[in-house]
VOBA-781475 format. One record per residue: residue in three letters; x, y negated, z of N, C-alpha, C, CB in turn. Coordinates in steps of 0.2 Angstrom, whole numbers, padded with zeros to 4 digits, always signed. Glycine has a CB too. Layout:
VOBA-781475
ALAXYZXYZXYZXYZ ...
This chain:
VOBA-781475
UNK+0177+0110+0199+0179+0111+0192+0173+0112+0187+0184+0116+0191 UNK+0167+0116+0190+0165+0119+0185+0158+0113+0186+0164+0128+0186 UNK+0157+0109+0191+0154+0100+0188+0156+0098+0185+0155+0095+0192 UNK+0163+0097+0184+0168+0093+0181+0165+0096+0171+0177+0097+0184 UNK+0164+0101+0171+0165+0106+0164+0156+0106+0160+0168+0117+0166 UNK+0153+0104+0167+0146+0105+0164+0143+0097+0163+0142+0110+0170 UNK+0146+0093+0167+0146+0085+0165+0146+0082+0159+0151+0082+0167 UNK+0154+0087+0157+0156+0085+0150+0154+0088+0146+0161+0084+0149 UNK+0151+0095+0147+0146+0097+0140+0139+0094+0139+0145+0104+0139 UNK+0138+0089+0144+0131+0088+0146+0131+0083+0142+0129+0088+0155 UNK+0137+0076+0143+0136+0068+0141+0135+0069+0134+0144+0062+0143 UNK+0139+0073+0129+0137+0070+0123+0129+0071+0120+0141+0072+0118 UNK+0126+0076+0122+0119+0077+0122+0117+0070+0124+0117+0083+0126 UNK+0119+0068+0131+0114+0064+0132+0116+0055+0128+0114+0064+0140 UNK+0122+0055+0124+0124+0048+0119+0121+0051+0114+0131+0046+0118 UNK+0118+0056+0112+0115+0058+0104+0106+0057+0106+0116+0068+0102 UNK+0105+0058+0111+0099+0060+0113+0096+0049+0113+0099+0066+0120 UNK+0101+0048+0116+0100+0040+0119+0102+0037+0112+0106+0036+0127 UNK+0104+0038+0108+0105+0031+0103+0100+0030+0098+0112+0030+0099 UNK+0100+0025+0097+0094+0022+0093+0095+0024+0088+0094+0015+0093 UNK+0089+0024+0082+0089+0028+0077+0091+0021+0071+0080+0031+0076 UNK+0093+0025+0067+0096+0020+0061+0093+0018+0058+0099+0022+0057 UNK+0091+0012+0053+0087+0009+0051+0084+0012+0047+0088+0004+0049 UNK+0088+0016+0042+0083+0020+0037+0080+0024+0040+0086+0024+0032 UNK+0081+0026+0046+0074+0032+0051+0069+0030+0052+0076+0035+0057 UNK+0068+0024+0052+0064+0020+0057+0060+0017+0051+0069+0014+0061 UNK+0051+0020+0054+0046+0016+0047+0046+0011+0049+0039+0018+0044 UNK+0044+0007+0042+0044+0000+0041+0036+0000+0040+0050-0003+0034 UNK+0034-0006+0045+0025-0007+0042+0022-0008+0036+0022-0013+0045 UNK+0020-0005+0036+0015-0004+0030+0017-0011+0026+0005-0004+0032 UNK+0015-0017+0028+0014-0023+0024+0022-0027+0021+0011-0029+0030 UNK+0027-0023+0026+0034-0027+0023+0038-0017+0017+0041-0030+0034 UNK+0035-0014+0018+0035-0008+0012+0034-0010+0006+0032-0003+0013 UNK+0025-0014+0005+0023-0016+0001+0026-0021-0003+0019-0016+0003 UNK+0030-0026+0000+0034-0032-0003+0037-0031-0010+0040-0032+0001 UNK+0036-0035-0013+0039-0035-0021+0035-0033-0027+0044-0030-0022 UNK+0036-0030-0031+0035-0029-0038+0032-0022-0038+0040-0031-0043 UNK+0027-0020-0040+0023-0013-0043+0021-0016-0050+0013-0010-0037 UNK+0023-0009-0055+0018-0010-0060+0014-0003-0059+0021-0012-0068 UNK+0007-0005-0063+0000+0001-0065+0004+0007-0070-0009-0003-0071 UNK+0003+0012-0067+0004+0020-0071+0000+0021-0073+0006+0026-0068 UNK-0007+0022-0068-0012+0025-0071-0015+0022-0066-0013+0033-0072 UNK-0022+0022-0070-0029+0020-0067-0035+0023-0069-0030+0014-0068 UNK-0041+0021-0063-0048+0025-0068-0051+0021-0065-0052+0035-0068 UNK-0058+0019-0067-0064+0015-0064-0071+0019-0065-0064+0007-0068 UNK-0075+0020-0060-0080+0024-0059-0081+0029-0064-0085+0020-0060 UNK-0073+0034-0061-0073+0040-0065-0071+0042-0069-0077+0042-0067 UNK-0068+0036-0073-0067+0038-0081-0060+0033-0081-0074+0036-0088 UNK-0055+0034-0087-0049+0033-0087-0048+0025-0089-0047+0037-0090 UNK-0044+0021-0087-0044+0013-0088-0038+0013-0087-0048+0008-0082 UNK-0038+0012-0095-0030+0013-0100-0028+0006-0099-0031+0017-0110 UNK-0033+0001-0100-0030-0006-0102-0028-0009-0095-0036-0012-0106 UNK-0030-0007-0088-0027-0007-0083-0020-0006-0081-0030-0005-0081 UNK-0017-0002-0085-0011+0001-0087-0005-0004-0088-0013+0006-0093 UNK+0001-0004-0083+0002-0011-0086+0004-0015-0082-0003-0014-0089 UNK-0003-0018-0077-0004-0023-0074+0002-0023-0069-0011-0022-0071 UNK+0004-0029-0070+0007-0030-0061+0004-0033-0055+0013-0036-0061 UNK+0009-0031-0047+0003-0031-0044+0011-0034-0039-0003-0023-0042 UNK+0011-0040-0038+0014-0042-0034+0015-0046-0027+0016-0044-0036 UNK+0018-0043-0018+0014-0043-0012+0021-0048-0011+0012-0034-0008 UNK+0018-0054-0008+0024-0060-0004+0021-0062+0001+0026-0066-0008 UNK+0024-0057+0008+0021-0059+0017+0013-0057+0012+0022-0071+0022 UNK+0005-0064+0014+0001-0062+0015-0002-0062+0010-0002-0064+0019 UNK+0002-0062+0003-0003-0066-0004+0000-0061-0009-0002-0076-0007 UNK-0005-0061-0013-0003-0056-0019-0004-0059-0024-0005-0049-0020 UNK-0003-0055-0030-0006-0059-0038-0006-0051-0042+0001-0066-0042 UNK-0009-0052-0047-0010-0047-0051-0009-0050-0057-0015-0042-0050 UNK-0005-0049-0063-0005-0052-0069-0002-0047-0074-0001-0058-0069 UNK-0002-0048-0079+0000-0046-0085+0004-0047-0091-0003-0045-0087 UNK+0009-0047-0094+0013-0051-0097+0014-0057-0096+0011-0050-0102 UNK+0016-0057-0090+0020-0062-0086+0012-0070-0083+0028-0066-0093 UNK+0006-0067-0086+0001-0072-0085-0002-0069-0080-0003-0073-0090 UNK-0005-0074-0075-0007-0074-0069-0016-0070-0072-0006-0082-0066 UNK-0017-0065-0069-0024-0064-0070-0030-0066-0062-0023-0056-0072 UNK-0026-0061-0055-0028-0064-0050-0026-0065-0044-0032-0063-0049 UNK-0026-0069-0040-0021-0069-0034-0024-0072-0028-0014-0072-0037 UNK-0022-0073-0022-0024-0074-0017-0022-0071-0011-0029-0072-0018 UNK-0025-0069-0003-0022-0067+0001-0024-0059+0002-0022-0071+0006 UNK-0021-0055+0006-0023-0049+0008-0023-0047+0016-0019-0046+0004 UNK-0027-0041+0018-0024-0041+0025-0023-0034+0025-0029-0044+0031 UNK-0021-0029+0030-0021-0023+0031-0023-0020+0038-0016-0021+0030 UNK-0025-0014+0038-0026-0010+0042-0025-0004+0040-0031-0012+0044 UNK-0019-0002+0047-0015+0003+0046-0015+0009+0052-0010+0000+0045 UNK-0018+0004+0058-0021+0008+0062-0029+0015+0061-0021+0002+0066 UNK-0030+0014+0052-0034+0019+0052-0033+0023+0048-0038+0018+0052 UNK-0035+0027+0046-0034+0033+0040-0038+0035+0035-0033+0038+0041 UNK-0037+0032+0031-0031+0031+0022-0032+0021+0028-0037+0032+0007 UNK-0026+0018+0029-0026+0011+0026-0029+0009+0026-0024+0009+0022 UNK-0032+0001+0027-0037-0001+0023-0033-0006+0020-0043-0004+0025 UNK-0035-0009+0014-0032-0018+0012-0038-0022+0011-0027-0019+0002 UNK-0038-0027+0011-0043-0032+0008-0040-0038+0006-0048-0032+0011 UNK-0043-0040-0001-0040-0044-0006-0045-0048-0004-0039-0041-0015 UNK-0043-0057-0003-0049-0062-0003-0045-0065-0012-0049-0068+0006 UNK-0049-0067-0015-0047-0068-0021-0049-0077-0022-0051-0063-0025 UNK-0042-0080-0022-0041-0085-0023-0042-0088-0029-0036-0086-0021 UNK-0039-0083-0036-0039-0086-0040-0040-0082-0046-0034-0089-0040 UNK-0043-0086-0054-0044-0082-0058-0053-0080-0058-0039-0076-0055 UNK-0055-0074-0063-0062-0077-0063-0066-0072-0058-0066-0077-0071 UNK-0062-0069-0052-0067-0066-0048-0065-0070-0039-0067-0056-0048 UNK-0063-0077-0041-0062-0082-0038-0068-0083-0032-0061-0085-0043 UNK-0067-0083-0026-0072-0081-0020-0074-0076-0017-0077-0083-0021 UNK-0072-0069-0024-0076-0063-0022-0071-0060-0016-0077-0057-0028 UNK-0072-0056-0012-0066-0050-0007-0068-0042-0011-0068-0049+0006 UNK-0062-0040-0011-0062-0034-0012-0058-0028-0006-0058-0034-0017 UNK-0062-0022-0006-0061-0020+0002-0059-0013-0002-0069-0020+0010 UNK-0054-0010+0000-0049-0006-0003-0045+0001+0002-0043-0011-0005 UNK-0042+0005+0001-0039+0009+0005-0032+0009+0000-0044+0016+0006 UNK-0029+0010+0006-0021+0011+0002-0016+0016+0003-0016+0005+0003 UNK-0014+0019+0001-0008+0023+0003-0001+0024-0002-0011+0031+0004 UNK+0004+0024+0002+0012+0022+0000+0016+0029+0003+0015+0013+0003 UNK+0018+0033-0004+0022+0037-0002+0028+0038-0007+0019+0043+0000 UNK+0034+0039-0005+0041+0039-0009+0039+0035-0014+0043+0047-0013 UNK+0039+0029-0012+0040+0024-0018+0033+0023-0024+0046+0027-0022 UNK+0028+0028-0022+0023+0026-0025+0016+0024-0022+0022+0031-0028 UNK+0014+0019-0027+0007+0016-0021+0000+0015-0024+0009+0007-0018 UNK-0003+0018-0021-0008+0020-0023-0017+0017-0021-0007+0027-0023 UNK-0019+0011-0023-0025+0007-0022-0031+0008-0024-0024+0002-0025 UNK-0038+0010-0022-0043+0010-0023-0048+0004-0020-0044+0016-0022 UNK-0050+0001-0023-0054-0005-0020-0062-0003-0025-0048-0013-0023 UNK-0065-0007-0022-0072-0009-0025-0074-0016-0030-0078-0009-0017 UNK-0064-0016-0034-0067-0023-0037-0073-0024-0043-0061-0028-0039 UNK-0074-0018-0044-0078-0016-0051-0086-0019-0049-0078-0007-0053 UNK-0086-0019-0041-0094-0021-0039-0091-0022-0033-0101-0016-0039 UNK-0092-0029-0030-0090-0030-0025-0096-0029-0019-0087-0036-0026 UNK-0100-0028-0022-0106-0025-0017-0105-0018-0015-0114-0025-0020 UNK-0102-0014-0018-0100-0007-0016-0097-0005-0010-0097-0004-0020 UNK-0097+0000-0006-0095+0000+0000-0086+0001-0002-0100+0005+0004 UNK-0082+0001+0004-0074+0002+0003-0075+0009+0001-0069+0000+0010 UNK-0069+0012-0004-0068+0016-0005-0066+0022+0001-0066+0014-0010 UNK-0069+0031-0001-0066+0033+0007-0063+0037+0003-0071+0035+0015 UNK-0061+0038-0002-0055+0044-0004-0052+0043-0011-0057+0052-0005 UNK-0045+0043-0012-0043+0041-0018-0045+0042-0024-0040+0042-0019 UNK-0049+0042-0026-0054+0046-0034-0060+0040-0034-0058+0058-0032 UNK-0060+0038-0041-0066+0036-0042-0073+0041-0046-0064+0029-0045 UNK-0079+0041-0044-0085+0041-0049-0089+0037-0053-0090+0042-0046 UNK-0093+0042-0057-0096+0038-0061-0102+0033-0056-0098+0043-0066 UNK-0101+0027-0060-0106+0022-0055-0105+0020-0048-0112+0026-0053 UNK-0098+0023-0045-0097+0019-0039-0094+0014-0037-0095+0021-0035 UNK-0093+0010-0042-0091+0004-0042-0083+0003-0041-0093+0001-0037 UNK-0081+0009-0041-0074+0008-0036-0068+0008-0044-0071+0018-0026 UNK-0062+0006-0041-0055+0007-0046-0049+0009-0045-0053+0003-0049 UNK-0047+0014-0044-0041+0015-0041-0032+0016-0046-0043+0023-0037 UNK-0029+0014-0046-0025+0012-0047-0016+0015-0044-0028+0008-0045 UNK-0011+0018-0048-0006+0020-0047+0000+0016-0047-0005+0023-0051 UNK+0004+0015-0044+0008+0010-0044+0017+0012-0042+0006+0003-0040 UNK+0020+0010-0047+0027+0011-0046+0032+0006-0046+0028+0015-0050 UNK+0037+0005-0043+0044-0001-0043+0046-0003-0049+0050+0000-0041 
C-alpha cells in the first residue's frame, strides 16, 4: 500500500516536470523577435543628441531590412546576426539608398519590447560598437526603438 501511495504522489511531479514549456516560455531567436515594425525614440551620434533621427522606421523581413521615413524609403538591404555573443552583433550590408555598398557592423539588444541599435554607420571605418552609448568622434549611432 504504501508503494501504491508513494507512486501516486510521485507521477504528478513527474507530468509537471516532463511537459513541454508553453510557447510563450520559450525564447524566440533573436532574428524572428526582431520581425516587423520599430520606430526611433531616441538617438545620439558621436555623443551628442540626433533629434532628426527621431522618427525613423526600421523595418526587419526574414534577412532584409529598410529604414525610411514618412513612408520613403531612406536605406535598405540585408542583415545578419550574431547572437551567440555578448551584446549581439547585427550587420547591415546596404543595398540601397546613398550609403549603397557600405556594411555597417552593430551590436543589438532587445528587451520587453524595446530595441536598441548601435552601429558605426556615421564612419564605416570605425570599429563595431562594444557598449550602448556613443562618443564624441567615434563614429558610432545608437538608436532606441519601439513597436
Amino acid at each position: 500500500m504504501r508503494l501504491f501511495q508513494y507512486g501516486a504522489l510521485m507521477l504528478p511531479a513527474f507530468v509537471l516536470l516532463g511537459m513541454p514549456a508553453r510557447a510563450a516560455d520559450v525564447e524566440q531567436p533573436l532574428a524572428t523577435s526582431l520581425e516587423g515594425d520599430w520606430t526611433a525614440v531616441t538617438a545620439e551620434r558621436n555623443g551628442a543628441a540626433a533629434g532628426e533621427l527621431v522618427g525613423n522606421r526600421l523595418a526587419f523581413d526574414e534577412d532584409r531590412f529598410r529604414i525610411s521615413r514618412d513612408n520613403q524609403a531612406i536605406y535598405g538591404g540585408g542583415f545578419t546576426l550574431n547572437s551567440e555573443v555578448s551584446p549581439a552583433q547585427i550587420d547591415f550590408a546596404i543595398g540601397e539608398g546613398a550609403a549603397r555598398g557600405q556594411s555597417w557592423l552593430g551590436i543589438v539588444r532587445l528587451e520587453h519590447e524595446v530595441l536598441t541599435i548601435c552601429d558605426n554607420a556615421p564612419d564605416p571605418k570605425a570599429p563595431r560598437p562594444t557598449g550602448f552609448a556613443t562618443s564624441a568622434g567615434s563614429g558610432h549611432v545608437c538608436l532606441t526603438f519601439k513597436r
